[in-house]
N, C-alpha and C positions, 0 to 999 in steps of 0.2 A: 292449873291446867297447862301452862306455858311445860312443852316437855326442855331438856335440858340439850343444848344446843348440838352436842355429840352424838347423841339419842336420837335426833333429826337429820342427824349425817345421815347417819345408820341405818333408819329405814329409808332414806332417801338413794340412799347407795343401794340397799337389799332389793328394793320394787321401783325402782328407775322413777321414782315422782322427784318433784325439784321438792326443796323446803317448803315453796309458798302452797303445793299441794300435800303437804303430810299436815301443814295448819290448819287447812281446810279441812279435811280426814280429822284432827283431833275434835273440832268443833261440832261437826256432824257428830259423831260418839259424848262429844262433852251435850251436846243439845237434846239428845236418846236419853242419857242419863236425866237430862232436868224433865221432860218427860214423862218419862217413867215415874218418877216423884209427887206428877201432880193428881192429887185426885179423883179417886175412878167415877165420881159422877161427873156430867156434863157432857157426855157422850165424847169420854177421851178412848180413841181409835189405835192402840196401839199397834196392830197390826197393817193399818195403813199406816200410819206413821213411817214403821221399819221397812215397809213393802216402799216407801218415798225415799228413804235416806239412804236406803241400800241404791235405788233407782241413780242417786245424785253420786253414790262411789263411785258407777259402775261408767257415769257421764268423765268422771278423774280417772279412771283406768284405762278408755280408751284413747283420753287423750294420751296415755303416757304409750301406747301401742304403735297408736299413729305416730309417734313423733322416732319410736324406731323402727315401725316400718309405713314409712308415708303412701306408697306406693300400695301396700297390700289392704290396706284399711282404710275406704271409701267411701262415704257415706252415699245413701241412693242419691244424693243430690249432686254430691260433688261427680259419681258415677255416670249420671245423665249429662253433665256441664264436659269431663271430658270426652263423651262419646261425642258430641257436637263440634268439639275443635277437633276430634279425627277427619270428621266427614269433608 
């Protein structure tokens, strides 16, 4: 699973994630796979599943948004937090 450390440049440089977020990204896909592997009795939810893990990328892409544009990517809280030091 470990990709090869050049390989983790590479997307790392391609989608602006650091290394310690493209391991997280392998894992979530290495964890899909094991998954998908088990079982189809016992009420395995595959499509919640994917609907969860896609949900936990999309939590690692924002952080990489925010972190180039801090400013334009606000969450409602942080939104409400600066509207009260304007006042």
């Amino acid at each position: 699973m470990e990709l090869p450390r050049e390989h983790m440049h590479e997307i790392a440089r391609r989608y602006g994630l650091t290394e310690h977020e493209v391991v997280i990204l392998r894992h979530l896909d290495k964890a899909t796979e094991l998954y998908r592997g088990l079982p189809g009795h016992h009420d395995k939810d595959l499509d919640g599943w994917v609907s969860h893990k896609e949900a936990l990328a999309r939590l690692l892409m924002v952080r990489v948004v925010k972190r180039d544009h801090p400013e334009g990517w606000l969450t409602e809280a942080e939104g409400r937090y600066r509207s009260l030091e304007e006042e």
